[in-house]
ROTORDREN-9336 format. One line per 2 residues: number of its first residue (from 1); their letters; for each residue x, y, z of N, C-alpha, C. Coordinates in Angstrom, 1 decimal, decimal comma. Layout:
BEGIN
NUM = a = X Y Z X Y Z X Y Z | ...
% end
This chain:
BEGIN
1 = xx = 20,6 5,4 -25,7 19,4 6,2 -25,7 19,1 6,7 -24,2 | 18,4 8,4 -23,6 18,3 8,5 -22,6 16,9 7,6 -22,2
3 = xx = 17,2 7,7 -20,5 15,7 7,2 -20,1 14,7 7,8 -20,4 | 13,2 7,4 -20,6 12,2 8,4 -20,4 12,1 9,1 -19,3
5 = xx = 11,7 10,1 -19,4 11,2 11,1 -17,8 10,0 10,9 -18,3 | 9,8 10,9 -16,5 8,1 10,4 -16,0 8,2 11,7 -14,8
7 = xx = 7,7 13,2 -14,7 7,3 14,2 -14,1 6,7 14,1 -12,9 | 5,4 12,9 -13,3 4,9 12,8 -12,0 5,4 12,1 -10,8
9 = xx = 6,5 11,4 -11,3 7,2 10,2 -10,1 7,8 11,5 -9,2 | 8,6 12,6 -9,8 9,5 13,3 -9,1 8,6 14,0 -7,6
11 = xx = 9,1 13,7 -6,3 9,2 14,1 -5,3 8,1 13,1 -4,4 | 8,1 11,7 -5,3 7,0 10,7 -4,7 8,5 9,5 -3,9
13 = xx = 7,3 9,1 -3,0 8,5 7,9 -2,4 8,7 6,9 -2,3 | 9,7 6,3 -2,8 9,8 4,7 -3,0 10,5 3,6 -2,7
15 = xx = 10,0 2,7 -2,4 10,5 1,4 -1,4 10,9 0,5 -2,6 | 12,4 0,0 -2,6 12,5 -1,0 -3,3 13,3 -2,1 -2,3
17 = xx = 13,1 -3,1 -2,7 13,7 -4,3 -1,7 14,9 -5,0 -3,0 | 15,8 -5,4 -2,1 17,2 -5,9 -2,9 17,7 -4,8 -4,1
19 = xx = 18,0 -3,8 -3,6 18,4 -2,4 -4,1 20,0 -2,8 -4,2 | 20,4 -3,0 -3,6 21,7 -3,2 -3,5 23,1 -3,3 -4,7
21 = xx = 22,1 -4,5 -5,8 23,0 -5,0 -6,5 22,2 -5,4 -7,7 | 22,8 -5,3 -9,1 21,8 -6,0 -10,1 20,7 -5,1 -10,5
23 = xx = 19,6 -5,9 -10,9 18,9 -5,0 -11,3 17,8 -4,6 -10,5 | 17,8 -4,8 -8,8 17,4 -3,7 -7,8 18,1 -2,5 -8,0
25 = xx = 19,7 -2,5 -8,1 20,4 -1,2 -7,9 20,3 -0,4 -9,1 | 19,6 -1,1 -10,3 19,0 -0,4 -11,7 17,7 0,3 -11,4
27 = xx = 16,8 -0,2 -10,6 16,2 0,3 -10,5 15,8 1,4 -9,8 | 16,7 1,1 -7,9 17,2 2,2 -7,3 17,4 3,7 -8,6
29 = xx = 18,3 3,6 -9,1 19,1 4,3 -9,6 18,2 5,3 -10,8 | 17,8 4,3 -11,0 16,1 5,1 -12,0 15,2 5,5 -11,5
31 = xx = 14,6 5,5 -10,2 13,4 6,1 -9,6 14,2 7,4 -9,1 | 15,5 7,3 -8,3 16,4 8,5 -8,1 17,2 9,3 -9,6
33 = xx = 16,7 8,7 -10,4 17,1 9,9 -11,7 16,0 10,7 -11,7 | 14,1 9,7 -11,7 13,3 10,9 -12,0 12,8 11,8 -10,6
35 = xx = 13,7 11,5 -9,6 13,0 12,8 -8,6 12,9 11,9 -7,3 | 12,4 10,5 -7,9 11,9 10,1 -6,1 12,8 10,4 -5,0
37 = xx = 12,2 10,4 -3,6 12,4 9,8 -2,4 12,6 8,4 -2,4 | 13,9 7,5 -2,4 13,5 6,3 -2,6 14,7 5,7 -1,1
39 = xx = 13,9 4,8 -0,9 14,6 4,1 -0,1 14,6 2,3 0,0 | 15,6 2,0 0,1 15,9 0,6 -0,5 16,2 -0,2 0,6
41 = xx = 16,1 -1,8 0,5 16,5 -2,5 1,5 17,5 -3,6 0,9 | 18,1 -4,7 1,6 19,1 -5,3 1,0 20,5 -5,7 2,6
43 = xx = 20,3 -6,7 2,6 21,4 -7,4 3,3 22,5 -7,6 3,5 | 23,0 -6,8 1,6 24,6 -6,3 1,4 24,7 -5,4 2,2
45 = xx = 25,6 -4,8 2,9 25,5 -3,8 4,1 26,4 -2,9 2,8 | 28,0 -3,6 2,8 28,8 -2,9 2,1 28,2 -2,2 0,4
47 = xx = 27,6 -3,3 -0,4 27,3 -2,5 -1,4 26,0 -1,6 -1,1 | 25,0 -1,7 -0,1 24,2 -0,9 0,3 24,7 0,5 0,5
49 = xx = 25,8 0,7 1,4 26,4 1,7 1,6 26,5 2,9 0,7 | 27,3 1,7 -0,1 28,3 2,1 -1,1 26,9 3,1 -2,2
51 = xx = 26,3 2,1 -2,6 25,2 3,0 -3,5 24,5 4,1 -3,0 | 24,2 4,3 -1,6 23,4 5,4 -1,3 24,3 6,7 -0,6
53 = xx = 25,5 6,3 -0,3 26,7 7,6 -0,7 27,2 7,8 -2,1 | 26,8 6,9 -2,9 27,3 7,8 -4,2 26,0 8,1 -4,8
55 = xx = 24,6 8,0 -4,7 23,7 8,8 -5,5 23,3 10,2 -4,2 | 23,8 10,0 -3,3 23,7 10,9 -2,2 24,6 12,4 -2,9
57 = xx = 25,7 11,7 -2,9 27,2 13,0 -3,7 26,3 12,8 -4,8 | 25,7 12,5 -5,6 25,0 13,0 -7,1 23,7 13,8 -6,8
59 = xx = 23,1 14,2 -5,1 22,4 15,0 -4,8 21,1 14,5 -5,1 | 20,6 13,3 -5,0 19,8 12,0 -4,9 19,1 11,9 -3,4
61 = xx = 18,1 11,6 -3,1 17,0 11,7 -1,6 17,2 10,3 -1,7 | 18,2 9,2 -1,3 18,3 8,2 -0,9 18,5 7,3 0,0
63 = xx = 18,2 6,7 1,0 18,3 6,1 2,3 18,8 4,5 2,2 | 19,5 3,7 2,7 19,4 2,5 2,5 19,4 1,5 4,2
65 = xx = 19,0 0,5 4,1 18,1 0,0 5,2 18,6 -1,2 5,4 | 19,3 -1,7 5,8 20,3 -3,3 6,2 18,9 -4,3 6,9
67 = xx = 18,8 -5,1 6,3 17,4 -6,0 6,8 17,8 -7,3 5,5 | 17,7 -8,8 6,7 17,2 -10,0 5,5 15,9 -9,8 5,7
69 = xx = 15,3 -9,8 4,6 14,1 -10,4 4,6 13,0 -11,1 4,8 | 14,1 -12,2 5,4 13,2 -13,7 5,8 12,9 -12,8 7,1
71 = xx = 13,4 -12,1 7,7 12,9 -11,7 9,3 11,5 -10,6 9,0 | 10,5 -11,3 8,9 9,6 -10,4 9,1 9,4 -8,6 9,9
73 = xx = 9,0 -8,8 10,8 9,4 -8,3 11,9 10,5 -6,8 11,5 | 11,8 -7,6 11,7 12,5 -6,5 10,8 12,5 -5,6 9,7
75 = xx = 12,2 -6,4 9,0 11,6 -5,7 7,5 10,8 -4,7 7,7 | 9,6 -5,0 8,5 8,7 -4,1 8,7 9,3 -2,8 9,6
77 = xx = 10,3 -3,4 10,5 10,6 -2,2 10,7 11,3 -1,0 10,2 | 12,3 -1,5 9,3 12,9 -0,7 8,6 12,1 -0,2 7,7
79 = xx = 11,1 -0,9 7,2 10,0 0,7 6,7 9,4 1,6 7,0 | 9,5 1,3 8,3 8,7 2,4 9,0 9,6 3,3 9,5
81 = xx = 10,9 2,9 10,0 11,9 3,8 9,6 12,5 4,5 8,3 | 12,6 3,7 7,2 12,2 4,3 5,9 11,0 5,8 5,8
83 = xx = 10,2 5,0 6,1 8,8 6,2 6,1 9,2 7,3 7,1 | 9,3 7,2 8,0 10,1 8,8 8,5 10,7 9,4 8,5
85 = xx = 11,6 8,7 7,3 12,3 9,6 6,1 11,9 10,3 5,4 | 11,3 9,3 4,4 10,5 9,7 3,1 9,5 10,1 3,3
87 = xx = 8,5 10,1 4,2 7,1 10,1 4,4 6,8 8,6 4,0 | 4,9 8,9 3,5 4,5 8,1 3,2 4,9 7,5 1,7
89 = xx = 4,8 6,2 1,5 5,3 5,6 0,3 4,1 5,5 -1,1 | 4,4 6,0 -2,3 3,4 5,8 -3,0 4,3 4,8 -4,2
91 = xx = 4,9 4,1 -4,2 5,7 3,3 -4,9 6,1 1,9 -4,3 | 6,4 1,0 -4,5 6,8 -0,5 -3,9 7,1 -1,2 -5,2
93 = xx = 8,6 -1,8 -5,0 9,2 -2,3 -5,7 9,9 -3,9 -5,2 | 9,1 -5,1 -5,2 9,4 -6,2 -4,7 10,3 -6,7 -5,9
95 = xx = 11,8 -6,8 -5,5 12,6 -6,7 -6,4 13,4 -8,0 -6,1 | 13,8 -8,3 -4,6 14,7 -8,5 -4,0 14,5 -10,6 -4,6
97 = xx = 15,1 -11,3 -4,9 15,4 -12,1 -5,1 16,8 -13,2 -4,7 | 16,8 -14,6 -5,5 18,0 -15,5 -4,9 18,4 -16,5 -6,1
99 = xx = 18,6 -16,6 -7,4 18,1 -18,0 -7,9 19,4 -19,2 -7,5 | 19,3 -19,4 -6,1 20,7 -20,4 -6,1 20,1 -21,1 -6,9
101 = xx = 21,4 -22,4 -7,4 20,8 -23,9 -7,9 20,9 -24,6 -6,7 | 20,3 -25,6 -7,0 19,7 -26,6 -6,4 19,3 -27,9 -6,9
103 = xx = 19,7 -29,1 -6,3 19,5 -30,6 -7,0 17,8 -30,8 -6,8 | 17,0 -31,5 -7,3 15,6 -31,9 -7,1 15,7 -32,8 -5,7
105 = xx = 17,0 -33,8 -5,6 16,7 -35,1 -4,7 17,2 -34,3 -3,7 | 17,9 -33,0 -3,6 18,6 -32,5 -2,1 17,7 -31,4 -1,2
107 = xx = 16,5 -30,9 -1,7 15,7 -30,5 -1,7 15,3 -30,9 -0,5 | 15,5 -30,2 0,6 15,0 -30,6 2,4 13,5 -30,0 2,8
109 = xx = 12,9 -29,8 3,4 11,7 -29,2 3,7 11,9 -27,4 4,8 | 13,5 -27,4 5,3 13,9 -26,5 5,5 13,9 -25,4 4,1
111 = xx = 14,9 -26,1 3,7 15,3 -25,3 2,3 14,7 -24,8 1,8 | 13,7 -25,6 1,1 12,2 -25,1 0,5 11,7 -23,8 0,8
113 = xx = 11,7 -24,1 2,0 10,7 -22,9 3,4 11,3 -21,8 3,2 | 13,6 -21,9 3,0 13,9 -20,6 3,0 14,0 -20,2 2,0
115 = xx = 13,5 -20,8 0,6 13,6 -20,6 -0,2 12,2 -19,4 -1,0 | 11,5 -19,9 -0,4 10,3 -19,2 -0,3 10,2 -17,9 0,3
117 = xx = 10,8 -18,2 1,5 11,3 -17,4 2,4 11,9 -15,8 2,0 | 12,5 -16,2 0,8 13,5 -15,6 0,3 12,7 -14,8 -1,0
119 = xx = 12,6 -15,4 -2,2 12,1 -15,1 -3,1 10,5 -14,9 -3,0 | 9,5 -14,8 -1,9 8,5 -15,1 -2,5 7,5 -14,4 -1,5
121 = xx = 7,9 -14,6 0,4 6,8 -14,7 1,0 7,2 -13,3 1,4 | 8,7 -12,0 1,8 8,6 -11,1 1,6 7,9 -9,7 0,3
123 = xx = 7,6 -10,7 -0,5 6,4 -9,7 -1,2 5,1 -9,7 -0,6 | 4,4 -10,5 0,0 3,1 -10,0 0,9 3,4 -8,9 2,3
125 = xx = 4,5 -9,2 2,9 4,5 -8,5 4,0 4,9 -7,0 3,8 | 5,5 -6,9 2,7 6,0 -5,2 2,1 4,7 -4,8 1,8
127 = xx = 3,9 -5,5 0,6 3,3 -5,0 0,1 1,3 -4,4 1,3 | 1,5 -5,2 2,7 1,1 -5,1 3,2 1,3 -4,1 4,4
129 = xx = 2,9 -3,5 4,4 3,2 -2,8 4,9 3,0 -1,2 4,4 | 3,3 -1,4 2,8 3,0 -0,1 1,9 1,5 0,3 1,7
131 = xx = 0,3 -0,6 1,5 -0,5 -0,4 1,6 -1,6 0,4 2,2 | -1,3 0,9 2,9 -2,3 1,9 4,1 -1,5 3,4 3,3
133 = xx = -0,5 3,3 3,5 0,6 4,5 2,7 -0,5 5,0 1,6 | -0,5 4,2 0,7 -0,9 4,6 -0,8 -2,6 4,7 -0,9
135 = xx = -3,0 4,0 0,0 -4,9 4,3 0,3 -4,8 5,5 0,8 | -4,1 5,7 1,8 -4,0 7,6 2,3 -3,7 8,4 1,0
137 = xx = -2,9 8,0 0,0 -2,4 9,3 -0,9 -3,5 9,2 -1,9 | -4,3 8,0 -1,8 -5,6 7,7 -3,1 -5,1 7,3 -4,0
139 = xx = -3,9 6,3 -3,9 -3,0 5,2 -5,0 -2,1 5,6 -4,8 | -1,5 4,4 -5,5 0,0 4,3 -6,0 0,3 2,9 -7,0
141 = xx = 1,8 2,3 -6,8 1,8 1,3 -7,8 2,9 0,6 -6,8 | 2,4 -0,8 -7,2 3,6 -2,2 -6,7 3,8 -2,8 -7,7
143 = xx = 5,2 -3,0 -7,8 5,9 -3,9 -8,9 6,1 -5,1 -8,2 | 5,6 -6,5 -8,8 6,8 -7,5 -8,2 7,5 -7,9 -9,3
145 = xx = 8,5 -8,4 -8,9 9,4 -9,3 -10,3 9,3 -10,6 -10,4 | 9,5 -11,2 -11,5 9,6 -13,0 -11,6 10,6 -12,9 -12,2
147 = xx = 10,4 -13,8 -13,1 11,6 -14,4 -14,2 11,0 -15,6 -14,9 | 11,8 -15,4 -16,1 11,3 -16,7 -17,1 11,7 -17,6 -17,0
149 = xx = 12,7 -18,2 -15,9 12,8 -19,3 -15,7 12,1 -20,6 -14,8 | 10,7 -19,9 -14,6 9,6 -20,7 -14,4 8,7 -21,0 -15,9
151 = xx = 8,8 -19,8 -16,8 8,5 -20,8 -17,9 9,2 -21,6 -18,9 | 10,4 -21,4 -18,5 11,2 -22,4 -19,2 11,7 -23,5 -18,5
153 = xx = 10,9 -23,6 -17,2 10,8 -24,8 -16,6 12,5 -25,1 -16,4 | 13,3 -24,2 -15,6 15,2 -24,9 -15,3 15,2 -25,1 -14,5
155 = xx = 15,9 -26,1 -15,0 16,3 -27,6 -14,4 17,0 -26,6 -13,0 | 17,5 -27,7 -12,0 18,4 -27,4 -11,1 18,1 -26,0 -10,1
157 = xx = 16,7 -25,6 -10,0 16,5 -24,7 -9,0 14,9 -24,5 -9,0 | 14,5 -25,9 -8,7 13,0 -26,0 -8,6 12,2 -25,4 -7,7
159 = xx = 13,0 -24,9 -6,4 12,1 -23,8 -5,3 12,2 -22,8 -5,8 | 13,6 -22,1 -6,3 13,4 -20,6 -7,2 12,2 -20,7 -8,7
161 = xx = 12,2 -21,4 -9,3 10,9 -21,3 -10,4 9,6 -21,0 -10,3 | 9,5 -22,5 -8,8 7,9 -22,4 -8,3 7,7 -21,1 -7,4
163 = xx = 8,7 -20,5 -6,8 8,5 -19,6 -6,2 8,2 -18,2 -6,9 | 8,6 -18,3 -8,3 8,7 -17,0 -9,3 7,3 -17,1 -9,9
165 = xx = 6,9 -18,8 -10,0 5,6 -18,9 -10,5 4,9 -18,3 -10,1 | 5,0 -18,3 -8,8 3,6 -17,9 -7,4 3,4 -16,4 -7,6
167 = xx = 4,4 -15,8 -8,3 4,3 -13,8 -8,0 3,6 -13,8 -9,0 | 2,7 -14,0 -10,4 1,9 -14,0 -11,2 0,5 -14,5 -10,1
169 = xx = 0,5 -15,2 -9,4 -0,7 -15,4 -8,8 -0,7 -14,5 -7,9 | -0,3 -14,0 -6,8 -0,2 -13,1 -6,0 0,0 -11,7 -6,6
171 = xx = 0,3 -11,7 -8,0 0,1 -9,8 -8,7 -1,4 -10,4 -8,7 | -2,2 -11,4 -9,7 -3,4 -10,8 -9,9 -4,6 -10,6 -8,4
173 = xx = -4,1 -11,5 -7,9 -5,3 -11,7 -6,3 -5,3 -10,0 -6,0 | -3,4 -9,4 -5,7 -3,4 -8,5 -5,4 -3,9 -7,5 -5,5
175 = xx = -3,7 -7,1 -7,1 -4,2 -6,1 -8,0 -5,9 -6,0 -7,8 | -6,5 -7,1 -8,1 -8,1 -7,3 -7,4 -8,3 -6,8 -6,3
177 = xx = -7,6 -7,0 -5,5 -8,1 -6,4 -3,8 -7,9 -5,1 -3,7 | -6,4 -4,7 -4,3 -6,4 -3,1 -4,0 -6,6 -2,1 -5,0
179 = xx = -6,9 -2,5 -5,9 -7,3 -2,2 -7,5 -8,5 -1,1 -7,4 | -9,5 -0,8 -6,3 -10,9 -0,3 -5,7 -9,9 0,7 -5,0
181 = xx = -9,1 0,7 -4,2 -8,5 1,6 -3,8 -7,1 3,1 -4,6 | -7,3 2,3 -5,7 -6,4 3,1 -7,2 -4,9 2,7 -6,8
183 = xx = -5,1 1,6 -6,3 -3,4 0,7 -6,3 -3,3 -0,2 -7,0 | -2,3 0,1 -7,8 -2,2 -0,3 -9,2 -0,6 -1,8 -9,1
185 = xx = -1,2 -2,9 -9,6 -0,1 -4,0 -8,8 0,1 -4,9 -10,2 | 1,3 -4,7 -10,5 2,0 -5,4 -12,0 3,1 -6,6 -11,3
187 = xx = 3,4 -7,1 -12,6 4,5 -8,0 -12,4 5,3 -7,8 -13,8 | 6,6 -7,8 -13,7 7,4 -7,3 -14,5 8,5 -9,0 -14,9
189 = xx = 8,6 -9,4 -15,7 9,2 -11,0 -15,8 10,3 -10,4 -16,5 | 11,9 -10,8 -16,2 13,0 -10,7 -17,1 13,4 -11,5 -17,7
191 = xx = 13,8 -11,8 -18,2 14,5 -13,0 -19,1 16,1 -13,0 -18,6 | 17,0 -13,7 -19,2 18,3 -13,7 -18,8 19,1 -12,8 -18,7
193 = xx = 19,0 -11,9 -17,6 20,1 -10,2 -17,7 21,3 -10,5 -17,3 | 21,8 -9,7 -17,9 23,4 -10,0 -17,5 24,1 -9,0 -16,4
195 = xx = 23,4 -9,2 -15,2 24,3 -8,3 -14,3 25,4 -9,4 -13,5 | 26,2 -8,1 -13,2 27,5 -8,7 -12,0 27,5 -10,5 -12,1
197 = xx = 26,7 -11,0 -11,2 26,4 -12,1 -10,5 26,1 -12,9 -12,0 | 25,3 -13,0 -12,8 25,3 -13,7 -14,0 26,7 -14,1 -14,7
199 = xx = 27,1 -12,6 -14,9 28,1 -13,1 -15,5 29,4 -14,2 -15,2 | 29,8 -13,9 -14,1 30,7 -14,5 -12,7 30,2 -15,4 -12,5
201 = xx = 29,3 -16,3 -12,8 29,0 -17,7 -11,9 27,9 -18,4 -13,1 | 27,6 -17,6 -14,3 26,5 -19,1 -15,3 27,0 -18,3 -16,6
203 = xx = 27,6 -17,4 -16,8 27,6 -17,4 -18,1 28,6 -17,6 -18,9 | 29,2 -18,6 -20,0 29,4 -19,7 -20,7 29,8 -19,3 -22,0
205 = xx = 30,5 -19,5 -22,8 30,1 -19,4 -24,4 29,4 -20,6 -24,9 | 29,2 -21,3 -24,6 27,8 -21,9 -25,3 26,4 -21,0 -24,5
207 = xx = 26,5 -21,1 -23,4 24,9 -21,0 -22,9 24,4 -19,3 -23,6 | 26,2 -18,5 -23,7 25,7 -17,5 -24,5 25,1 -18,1 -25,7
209 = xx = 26,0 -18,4 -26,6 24,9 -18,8 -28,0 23,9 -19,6 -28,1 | 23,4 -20,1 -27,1 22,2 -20,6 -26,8 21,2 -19,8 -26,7
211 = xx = 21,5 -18,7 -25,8 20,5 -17,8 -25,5 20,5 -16,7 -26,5 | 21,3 -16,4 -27,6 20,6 -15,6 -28,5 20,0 -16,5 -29,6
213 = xx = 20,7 -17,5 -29,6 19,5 -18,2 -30,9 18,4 -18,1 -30,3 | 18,2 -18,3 -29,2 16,1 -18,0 -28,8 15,9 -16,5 -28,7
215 = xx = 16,9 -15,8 -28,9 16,2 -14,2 -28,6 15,6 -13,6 -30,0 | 14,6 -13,1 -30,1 14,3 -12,4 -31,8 15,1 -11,2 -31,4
217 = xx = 15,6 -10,7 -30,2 16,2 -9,5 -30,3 17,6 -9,9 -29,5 | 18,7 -9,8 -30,8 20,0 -10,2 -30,2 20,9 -9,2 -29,6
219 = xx = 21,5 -9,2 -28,3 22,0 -8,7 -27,6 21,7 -9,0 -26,1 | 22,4 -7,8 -25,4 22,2 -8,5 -23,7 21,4 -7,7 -23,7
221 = xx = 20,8 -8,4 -22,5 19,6 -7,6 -21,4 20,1 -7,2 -20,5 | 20,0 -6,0 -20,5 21,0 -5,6 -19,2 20,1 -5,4 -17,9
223 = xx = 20,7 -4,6 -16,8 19,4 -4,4 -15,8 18,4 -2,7 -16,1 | 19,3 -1,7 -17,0 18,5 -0,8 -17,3 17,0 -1,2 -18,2
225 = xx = 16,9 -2,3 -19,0 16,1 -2,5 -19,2 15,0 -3,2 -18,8 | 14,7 -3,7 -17,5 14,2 -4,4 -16,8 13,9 -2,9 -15,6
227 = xx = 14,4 -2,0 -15,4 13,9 -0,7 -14,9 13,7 -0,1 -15,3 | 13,8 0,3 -17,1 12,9 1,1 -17,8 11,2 0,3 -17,5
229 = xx = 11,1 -1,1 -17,6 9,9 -1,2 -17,3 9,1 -1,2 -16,3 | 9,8 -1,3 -15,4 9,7 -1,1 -14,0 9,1 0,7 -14,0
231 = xx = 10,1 1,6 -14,1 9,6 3,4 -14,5 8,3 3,3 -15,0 | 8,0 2,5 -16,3 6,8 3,0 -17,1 5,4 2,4 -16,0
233 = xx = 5,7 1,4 -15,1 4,6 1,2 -14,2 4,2 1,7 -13,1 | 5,0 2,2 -12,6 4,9 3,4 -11,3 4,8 4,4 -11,4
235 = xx = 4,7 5,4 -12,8 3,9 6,2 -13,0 2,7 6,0 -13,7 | 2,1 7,4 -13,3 0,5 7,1 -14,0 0,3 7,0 -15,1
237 = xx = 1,5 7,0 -16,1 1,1 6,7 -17,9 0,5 5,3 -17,9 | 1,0 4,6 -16,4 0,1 3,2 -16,7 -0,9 2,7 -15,9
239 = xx = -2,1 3,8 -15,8 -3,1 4,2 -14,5 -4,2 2,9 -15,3 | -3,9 2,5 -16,3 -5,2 1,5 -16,2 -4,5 -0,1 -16,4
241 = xx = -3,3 -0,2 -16,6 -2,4 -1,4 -16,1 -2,7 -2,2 -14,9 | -3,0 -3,0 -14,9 -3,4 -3,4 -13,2 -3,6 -5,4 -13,6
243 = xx = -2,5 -6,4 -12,4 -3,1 -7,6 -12,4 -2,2 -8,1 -13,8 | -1,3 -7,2 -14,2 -0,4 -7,8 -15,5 0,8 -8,5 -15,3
245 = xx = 1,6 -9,3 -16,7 2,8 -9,6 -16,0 3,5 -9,1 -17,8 | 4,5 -8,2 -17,4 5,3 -7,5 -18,9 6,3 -8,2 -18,5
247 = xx = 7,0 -8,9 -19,4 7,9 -9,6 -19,7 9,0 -9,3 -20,5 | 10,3 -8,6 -20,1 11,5 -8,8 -20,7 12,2 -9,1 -20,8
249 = xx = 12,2 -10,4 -21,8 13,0 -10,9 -22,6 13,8 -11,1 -23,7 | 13,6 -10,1 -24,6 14,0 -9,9 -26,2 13,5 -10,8 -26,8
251 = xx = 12,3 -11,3 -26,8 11,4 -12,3 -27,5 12,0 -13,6 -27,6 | 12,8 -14,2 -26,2 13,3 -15,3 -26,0 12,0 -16,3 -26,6
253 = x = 12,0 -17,8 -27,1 11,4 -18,6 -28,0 11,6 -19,9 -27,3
% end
């Protein structure tokens, strides 16, 4: 089935973090089908490259931005280098994520910190950086992402869950504060997608048939569908959305 086209996204600009690989680079790849300016960040240097010379040869307004995240500082700068690309940003896409595993008893007070670090505390500082952007244009939209594996409570990566938890608290605070200014701030939850990295390192023939007996809708999740929903919130079809969390999972149980 093709994507939907969304008209108004085309010639707007957008920041997605962890673009690189998965379903950041699903998403990349969908904001540059309907038109955006989009520029991405990501610590894969090589596959960074790699994606923003081949939607570049498909004639794509794409930039990509080598930055970890955990460095403050940096991040910010490379949006601001970003932005004198693109202009100003009316899109943000906190995408960028980690779910190592992890034991409960090995659990250091470092770890934690970079765990957080990682999945959790660069969504305030983007979203703080995009901000002023999108009050000049008179709105825009911020996506963050979670996952359902804070509600299905898994085992073996207890700083990645509680940290996925926290982006449902931090979309609605968000959404409230910039919500007066027509910044519109969702949270988008996936259930188990099967990109690259899934498949290669947790997926099983049992844990597959595990996971479709809980799905009412059987098959994979890929990452285009986790950036179809992502599309339908960053344009204005979803101008009164705000402070939500859409969840795709194929009606995992």
């Amino acid at each position: 089935m093709p994507p939907a086209l969304y008209p108004d996204l085309a010639g707007r600009a957008a920041l997605v973090t962890g673009g690189a690989d998965g379903i950041g680079r699903a998403i990349v790849e969908a904001l540059a089908a309907q038109g955006c300016k989009v520029a991405f960040l990501d610590r894969d240097i090589a596959r960074g490259e790699g994606l923003a010379a081949e939607l570049a040869e498909a004639g794509r307004a794409v930039s990509f931005h080598a930055v970890d995240l955990r460095d403050v500082p940096a991040t910010q700068a490379a949006i601001a280098s970003a932005r004198a690309l693109h202009g100003p940003f009316a899109i943000g896409v906190n995408n960028a994520g980690h779910d190592e595993r992890h034991d409960f008893e090995a659990v250091t007070p470092d770890y934690w910190d970079d765990r957080f670090a990682v999945n959790l505390r660069p969504m305030m500082f983007v979203a703080q950086a995009l901000a002023p952007d999108m009050r000049a244009l008179g709105g825009g939209a911020l996506v963050n992402l979670s996952s359902t594996s804070w509600m299905k409570g898994s085992p073996h990566m207890i700083a990645y869950t509680t940290a996925k938890a926290a982006v449902l608290g931090f979309t609605r605070s968000l959404a409230r504060g910039l919500g007066p200014d027509g910044i519109r701030v969702n949270c988008v939850t996936p259930g188990w997608v099967m990109t690259e990295r899934q498949r290669s390192l947790w997926v099983t023939p049992e844990k597959w048939q595990a996971a479709q007996q809980g799905q009412s809708l059987k098959g994979e999740i890929l990452p285009r569908d986790i950036a179809a929903m992502v599309l339908f919130l960053c344009s204005d079809v979803s101008r009164m959305c705000a402070g939500q969390n859409f969840i795709v999972d194929a009606g995992t149980v």
